[in-house]
N, CA, C and O atoms as a MOPAC input file, in Angstrom:
PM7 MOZYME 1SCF
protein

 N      0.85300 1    -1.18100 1     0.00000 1
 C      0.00000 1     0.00000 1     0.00000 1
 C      0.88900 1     1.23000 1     0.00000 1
 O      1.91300 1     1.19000 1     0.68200 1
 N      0.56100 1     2.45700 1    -0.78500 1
 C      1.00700 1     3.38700 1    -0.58400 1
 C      1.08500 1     4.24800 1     1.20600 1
 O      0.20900 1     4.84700 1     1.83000 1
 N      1.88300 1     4.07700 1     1.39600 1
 C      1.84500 1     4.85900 1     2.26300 1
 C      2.07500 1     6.47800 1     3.19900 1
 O      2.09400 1     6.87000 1     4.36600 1
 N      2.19000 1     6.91000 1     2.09600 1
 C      2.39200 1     8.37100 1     1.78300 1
 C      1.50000 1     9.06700 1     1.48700 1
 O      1.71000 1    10.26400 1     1.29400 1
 N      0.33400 1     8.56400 1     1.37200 1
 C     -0.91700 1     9.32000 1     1.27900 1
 C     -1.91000 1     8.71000 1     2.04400 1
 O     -1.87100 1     7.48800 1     2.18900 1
 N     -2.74700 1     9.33700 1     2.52600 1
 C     -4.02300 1     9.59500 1     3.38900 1
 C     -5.21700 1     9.52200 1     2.46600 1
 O     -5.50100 1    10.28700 1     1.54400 1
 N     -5.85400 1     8.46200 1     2.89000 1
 C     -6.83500 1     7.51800 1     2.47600 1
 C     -8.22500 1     7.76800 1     3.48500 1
 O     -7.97000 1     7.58200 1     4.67500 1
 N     -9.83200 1     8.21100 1     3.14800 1
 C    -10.76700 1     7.91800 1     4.53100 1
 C    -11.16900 1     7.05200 1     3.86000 1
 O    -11.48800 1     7.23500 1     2.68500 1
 N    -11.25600 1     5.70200 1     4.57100 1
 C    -11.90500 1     4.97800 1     4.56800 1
 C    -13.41600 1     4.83200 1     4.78300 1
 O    -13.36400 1     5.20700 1     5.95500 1
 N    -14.71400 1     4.59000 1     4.59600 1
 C    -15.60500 1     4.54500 1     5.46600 1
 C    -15.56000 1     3.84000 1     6.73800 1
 O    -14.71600 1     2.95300 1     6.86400 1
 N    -16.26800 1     4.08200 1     7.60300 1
 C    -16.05700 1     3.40000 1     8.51600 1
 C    -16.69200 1     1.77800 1     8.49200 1
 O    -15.97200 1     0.84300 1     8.84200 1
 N    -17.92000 1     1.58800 1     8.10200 1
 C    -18.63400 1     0.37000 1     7.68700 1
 C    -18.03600 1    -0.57800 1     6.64000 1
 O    -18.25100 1    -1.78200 1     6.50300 1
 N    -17.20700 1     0.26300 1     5.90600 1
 C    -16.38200 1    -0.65300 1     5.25500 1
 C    -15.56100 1    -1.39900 1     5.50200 1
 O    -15.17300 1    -2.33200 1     4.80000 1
 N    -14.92400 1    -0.83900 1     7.30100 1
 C    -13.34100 1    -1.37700 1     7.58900 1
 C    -13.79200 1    -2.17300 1     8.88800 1
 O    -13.15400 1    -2.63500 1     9.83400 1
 N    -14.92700 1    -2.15600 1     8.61700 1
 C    -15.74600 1    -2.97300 1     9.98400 1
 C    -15.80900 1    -4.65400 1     9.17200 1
 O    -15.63100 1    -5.61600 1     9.91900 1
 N    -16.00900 1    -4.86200 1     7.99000 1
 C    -16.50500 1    -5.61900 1     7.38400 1
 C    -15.35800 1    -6.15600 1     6.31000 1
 O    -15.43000 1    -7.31700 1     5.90800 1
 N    -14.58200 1    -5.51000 1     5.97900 1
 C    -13.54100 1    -5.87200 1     4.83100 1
 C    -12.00300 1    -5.61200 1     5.23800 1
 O    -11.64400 1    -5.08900 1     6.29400 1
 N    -11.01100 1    -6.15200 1     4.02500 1
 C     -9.70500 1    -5.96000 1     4.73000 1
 C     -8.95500 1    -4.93100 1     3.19700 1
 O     -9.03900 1    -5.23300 1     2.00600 1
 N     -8.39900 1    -3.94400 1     3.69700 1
 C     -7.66300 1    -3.18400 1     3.18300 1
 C     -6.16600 1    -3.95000 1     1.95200 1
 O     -5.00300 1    -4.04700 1     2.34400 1
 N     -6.48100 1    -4.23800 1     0.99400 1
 C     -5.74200 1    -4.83600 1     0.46500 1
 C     -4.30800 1    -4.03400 1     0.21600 1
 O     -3.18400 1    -4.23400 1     0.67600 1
 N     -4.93200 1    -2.84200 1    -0.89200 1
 C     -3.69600 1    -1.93200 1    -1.61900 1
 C     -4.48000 1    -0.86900 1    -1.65700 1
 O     -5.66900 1    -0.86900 1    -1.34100 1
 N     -3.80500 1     0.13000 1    -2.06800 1
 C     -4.02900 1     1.42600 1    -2.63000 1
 C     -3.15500 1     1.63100 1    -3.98200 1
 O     -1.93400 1     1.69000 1    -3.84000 1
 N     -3.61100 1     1.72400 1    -5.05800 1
 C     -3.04000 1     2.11400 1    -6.31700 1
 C     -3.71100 1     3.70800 1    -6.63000 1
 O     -4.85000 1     4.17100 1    -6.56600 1
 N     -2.24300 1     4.31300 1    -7.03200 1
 C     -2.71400 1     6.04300 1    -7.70000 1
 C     -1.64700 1     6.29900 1    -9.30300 1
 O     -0.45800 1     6.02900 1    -9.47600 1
 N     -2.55900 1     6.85000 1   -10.16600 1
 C     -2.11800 1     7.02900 1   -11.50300 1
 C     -1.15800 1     7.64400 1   -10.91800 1
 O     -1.18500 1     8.43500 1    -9.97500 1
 N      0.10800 1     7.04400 1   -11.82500 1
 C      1.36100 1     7.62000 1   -11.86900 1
 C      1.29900 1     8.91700 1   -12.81500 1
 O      2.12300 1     9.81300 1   -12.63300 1
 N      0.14000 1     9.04600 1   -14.01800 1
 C      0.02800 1    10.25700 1   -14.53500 1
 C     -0.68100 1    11.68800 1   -13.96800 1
 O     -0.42600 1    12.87800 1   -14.15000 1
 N     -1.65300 1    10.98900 1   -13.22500 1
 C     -3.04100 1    12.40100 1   -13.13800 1
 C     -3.12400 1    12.31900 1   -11.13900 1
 O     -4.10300 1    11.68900 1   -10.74000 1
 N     -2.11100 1    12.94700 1    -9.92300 1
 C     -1.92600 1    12.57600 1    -9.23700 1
 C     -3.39000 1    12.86300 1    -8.20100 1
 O     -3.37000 1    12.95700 1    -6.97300 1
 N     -4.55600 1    12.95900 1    -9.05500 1
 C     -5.96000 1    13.01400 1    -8.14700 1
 C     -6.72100 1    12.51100 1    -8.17700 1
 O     -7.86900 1    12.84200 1    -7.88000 1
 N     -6.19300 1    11.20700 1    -8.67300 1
 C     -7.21900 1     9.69600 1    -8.59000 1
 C     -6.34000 1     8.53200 1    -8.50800 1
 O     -5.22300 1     8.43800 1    -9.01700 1
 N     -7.05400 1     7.51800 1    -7.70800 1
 C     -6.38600 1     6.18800 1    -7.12400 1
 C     -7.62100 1     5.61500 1    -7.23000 1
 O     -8.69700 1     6.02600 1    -7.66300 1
 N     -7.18500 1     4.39000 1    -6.66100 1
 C     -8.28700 1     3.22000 1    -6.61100 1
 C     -7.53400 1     2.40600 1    -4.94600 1
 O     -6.38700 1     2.35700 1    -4.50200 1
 N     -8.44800 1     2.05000 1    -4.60300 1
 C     -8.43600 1     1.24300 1    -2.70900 1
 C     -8.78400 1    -0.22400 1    -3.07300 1
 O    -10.00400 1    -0.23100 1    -3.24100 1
 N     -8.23500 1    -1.60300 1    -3.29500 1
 C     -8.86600 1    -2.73200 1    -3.10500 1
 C     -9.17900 1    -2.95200 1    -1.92200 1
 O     -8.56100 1    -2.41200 1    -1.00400 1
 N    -10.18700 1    -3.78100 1    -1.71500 1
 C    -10.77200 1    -4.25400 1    -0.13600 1
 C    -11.52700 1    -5.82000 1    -0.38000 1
 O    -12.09400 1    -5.97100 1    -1.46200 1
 N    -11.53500 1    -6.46100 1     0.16700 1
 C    -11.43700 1    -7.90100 1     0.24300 1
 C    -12.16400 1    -8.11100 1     1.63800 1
 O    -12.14700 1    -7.43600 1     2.66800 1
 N    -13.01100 1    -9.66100 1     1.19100 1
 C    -14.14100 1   -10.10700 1     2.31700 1
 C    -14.32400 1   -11.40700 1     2.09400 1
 O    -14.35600 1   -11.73800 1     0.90800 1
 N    -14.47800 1   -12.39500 1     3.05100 1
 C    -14.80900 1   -13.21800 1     2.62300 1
 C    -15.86200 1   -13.37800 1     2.99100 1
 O    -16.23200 1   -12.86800 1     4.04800 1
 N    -17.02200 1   -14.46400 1     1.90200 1
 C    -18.16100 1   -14.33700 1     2.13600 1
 C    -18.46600 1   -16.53600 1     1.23600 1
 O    -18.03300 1   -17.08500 1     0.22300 1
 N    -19.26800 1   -16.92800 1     2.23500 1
 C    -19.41300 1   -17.88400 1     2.16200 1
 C    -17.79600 1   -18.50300 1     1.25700 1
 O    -17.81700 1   -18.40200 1     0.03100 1
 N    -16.99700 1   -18.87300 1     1.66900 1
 C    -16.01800 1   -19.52300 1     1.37800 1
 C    -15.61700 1   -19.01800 1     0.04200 1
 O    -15.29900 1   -19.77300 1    -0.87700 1
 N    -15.63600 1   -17.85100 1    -0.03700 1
 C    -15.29800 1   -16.82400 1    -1.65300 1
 C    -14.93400 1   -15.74700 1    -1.21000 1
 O    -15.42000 1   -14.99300 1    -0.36700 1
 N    -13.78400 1   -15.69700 1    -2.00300 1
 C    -12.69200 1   -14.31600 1    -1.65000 1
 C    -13.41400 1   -13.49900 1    -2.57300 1
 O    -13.49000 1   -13.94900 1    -3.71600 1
 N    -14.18200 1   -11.96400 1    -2.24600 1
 C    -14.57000 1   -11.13900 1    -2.42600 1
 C    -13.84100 1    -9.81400 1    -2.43700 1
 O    -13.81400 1    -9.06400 1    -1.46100 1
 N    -13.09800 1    -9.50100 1    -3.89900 1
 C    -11.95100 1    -8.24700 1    -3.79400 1
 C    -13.09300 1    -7.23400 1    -4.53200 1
 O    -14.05900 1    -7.72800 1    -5.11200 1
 N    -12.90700 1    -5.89900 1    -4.46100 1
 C    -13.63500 1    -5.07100 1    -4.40000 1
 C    -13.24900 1    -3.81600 1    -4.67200 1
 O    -13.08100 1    -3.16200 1    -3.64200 1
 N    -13.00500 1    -3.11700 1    -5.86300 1
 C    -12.00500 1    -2.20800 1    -6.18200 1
 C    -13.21300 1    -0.53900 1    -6.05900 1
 O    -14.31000 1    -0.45500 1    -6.61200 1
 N    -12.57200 1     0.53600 1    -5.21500 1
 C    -13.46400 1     1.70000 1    -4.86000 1
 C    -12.34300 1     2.58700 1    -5.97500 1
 O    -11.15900 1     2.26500 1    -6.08000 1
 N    -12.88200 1     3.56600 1    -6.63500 1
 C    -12.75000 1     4.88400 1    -6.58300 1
 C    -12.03300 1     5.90600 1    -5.91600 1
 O    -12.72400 1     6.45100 1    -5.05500 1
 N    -10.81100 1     6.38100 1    -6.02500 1
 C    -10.70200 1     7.25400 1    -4.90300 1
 C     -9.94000 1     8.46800 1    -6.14900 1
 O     -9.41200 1     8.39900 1    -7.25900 1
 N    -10.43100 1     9.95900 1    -4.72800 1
 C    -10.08900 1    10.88900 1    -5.46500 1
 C     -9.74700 1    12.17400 1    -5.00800 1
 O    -10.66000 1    12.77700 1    -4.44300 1
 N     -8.56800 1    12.79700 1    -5.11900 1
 C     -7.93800 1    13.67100 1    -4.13100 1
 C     -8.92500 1    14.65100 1    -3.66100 1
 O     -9.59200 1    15.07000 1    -4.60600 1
 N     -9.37300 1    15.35600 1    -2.10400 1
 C    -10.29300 1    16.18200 1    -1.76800 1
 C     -9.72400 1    17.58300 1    -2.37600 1
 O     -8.52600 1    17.83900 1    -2.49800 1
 N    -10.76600 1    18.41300 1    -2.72300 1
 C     -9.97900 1    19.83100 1    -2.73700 1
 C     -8.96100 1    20.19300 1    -2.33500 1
 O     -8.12100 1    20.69400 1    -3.08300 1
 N     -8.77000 1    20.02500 1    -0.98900 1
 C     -7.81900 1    20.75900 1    -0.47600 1
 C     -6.67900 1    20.06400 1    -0.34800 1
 O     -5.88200 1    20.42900 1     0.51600 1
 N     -6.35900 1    18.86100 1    -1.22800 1
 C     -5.01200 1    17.92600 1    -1.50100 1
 C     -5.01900 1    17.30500 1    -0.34000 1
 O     -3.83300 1    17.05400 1    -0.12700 1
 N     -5.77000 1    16.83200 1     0.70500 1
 C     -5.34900 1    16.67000 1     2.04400 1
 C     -5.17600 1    15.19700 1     2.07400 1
 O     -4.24400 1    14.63300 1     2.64800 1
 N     -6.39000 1    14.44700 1     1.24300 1
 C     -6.79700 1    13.23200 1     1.60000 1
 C     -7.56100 1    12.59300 1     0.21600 1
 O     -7.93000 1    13.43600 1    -0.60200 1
 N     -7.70700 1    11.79800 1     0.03800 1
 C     -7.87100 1    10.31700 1    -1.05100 1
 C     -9.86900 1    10.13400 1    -0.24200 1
 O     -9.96700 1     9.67800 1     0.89700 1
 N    -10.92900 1    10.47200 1    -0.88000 1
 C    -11.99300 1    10.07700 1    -0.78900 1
 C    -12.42000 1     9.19400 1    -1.57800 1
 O    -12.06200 1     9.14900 1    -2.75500 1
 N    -13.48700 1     8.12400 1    -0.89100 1
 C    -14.39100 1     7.22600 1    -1.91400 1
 C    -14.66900 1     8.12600 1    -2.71600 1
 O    -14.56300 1     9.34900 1    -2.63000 1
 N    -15.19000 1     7.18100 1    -3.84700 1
 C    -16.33800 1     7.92300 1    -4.15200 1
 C    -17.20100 1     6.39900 1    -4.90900 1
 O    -18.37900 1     6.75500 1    -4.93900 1
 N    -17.16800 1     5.73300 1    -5.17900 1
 C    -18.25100 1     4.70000 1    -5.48800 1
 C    -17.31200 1     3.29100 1    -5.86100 1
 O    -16.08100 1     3.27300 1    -5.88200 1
 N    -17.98400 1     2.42200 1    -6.07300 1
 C    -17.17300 1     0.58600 1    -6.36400 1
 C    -16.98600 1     0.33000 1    -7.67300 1
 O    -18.08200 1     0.34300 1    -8.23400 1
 N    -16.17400 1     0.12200 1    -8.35900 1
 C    -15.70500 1     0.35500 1    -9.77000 1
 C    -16.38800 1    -1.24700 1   -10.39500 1
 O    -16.97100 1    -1.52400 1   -11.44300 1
 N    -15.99600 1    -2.06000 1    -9.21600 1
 C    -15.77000 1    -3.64300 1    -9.98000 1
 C    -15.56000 1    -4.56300 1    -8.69300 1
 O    -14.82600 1    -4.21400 1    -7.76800 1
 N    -16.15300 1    -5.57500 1    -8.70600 1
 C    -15.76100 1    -6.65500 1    -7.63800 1
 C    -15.84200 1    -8.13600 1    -8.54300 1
 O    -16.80500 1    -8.36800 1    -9.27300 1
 N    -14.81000 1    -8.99700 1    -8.40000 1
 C    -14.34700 1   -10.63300 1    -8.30400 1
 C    -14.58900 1   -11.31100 1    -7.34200 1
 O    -14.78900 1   -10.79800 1    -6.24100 1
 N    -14.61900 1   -12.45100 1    -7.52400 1
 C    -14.81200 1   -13.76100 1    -6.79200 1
 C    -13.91200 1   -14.98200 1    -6.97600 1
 O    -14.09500 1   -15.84300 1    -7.83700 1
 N    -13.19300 1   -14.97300 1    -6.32700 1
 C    -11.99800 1   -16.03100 1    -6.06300 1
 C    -12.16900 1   -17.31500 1    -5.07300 1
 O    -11.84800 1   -17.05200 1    -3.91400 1
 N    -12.46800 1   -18.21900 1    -5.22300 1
 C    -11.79000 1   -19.89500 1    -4.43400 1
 C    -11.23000 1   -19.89300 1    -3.58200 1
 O    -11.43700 1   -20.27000 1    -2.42900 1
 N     -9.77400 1   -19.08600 1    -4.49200 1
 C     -8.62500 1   -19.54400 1    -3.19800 1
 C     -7.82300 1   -18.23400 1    -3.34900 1
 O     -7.67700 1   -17.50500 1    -4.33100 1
 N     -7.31900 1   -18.14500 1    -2.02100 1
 C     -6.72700 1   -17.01900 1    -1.82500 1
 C     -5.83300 1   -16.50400 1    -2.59300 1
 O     -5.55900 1   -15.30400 1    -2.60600 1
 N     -5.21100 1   -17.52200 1    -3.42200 1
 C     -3.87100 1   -17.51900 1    -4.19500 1
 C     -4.53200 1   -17.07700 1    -4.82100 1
 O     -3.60100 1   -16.54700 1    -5.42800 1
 N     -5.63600 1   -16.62200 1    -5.50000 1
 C     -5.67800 1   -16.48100 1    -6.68100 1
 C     -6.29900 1   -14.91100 1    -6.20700 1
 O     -6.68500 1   -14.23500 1    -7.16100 1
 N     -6.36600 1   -14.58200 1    -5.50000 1
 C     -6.86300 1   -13.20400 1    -4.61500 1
 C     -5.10600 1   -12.29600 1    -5.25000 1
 O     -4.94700 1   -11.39600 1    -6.07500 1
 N     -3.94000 1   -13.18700 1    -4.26800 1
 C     -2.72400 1   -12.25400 1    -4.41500 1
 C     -2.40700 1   -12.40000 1    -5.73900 1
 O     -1.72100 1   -11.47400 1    -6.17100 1
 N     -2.74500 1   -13.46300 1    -6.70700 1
 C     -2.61400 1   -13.42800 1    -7.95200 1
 C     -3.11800 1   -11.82500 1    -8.88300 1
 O     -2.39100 1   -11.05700 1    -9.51400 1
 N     -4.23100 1   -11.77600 1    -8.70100 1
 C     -4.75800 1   -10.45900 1    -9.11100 1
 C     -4.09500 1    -9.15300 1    -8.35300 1
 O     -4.02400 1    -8.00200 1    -8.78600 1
 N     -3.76500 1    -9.52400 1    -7.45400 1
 C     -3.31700 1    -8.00500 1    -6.99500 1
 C     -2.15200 1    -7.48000 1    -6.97700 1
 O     -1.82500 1    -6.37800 1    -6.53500 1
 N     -1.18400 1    -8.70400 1    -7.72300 1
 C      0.25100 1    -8.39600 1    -8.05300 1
 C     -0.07800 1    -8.33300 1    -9.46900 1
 O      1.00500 1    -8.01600 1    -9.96200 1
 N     -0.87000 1    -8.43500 1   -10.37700 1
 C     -1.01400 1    -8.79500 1   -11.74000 1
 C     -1.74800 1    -6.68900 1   -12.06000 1
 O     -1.13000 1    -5.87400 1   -12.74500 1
 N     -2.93500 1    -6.42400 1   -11.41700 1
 C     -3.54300 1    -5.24300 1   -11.33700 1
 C     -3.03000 1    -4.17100 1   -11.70400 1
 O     -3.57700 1    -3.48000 1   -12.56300 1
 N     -1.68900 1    -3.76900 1   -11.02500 1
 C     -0.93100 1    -2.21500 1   -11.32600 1
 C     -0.98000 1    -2.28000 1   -13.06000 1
 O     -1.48900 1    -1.39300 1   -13.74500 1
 N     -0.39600 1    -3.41400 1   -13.55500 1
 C     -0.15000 1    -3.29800 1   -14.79000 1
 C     -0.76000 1    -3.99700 1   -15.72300 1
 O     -0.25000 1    -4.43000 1   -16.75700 1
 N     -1.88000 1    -4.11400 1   -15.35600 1
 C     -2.86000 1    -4.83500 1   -16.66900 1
 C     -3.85300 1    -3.57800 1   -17.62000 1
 O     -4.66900 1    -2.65800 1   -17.65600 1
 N     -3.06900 1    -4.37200 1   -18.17700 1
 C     -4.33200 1    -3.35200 1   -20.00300 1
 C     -5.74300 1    -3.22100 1   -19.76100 1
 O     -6.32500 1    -3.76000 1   -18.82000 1
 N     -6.19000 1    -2.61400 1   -20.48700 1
 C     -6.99100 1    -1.91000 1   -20.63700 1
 C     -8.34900 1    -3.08500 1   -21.12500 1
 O     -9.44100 1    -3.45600 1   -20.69400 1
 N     -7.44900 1    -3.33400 1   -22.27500 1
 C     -8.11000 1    -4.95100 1   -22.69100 1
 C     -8.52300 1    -5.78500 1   -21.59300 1
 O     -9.68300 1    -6.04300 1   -21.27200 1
 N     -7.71200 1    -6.08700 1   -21.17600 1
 C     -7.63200 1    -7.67800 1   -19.90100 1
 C     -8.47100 1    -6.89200 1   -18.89300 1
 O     -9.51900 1    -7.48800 1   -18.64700 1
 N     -8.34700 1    -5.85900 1   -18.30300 1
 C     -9.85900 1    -5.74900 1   -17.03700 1
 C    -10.76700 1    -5.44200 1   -17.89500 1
 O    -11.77900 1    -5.87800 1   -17.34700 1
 N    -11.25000 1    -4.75400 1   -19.36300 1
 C    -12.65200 1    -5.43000 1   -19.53300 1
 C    -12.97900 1    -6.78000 1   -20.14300 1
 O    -14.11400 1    -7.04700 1   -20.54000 1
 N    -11.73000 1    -7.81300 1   -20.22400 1
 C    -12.19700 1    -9.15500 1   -20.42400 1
 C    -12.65600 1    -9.82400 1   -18.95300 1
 O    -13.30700 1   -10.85800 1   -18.80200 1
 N    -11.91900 1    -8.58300 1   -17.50600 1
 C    -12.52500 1    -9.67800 1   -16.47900 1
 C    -13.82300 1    -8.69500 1   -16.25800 1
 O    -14.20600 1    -8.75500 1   -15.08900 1
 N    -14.25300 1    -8.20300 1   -16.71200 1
 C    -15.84700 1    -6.91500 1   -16.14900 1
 C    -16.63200 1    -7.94200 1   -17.09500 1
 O    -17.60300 1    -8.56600 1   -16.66700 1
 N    -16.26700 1    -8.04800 1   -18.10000 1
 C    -17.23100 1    -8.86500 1   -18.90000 1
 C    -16.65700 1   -10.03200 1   -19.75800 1
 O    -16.26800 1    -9.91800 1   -20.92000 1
 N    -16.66100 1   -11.19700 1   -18.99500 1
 C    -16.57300 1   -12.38800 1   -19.44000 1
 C    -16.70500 1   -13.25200 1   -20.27400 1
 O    -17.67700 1   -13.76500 1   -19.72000 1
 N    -16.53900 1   -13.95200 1   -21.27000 1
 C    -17.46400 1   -14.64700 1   -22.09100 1
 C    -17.90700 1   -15.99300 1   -21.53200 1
 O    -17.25400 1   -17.01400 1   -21.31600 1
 N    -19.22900 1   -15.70400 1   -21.35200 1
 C    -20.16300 1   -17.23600 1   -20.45800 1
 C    -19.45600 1   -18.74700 1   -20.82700 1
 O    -19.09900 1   -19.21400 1   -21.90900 1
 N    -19.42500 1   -19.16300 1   -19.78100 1
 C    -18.81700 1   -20.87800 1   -20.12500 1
 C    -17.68100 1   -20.86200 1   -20.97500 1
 O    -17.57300 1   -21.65600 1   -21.91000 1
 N    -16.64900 1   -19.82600 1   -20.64900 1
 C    -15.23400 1   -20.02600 1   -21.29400 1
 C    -14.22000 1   -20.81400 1   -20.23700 1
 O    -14.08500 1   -20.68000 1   -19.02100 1
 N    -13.53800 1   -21.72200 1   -21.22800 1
 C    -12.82400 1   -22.37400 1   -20.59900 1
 C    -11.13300 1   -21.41500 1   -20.73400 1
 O    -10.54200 1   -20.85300 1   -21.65600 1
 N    -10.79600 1   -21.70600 1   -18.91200 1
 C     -9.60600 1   -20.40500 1   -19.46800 1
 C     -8.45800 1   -21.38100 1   -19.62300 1
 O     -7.35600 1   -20.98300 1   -20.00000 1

C-alpha cells in the first residue's frame, strides 16, 4: 500500500472488509483506486473503490465501487493483486465482462 498518502476509509467498510492496496495514476496525481477484500461464504470477495484527491489535496476520498471478483482460493486473490498495477486496458474489460462458459 502506498503509504504516503491519506486515504478515509468509510467506517462500515473497515468494519466488514480488509484493506488490500491502494493504487494512484502515476500520470493524473488526483485519482487512485483502494482494493478491499471479504470473505463471504467460502469466496474471496476483492472489491475495487474509486478514490479521489479532496480539494484541499489533504486526503484520497471514496467515491463509489468500480468492480468486484470472486476467487476460491486465496492464491488467486494475491494473484490479481500483483497482476492489477499493470494490466491493459483490454484484460480488465475481459474480467468486467466475461465470455459465459469459457474455458480459461
Amino acid at each position: 500500500m502506498d503509504t504516503d498518502k491519506l486515504v478515509s476509509f468509510p467506517n462500515e467498510l473497515l468494519e466488514k472488509m480488509t484493506i488490500e492496496t491502494t493504487i494512484f495514476s502515476p500520470d493524473n496525481k488526483r485519482i487512485g483506486v483502494a482494493i478491499l477484500s471479504e470473505e463471504i461464504n467460502m469466496n474471496h470477495i476483492v472489491r475495487i473503490y474509486q478514490l479521489v484527491l479532496s480539494s484541499d489535496n489533504e486526503e484520497y476520498n471514496f467515491i463509489q465501487e468500480m468492480a468486484a471478483f470472486s476467487y476460491k482460493q486465496r492464491r488467486e486473490v494475491d494473484d490479481f493483486l500483483e497482476r492489477l498495477p499493470n494490466m491493459s486496458a483490454i484484460e480488465m474489460l475481459m474480467m468486467l465482462h466475461p465470455i459465459p462458459n469459457a474455458q480459461h
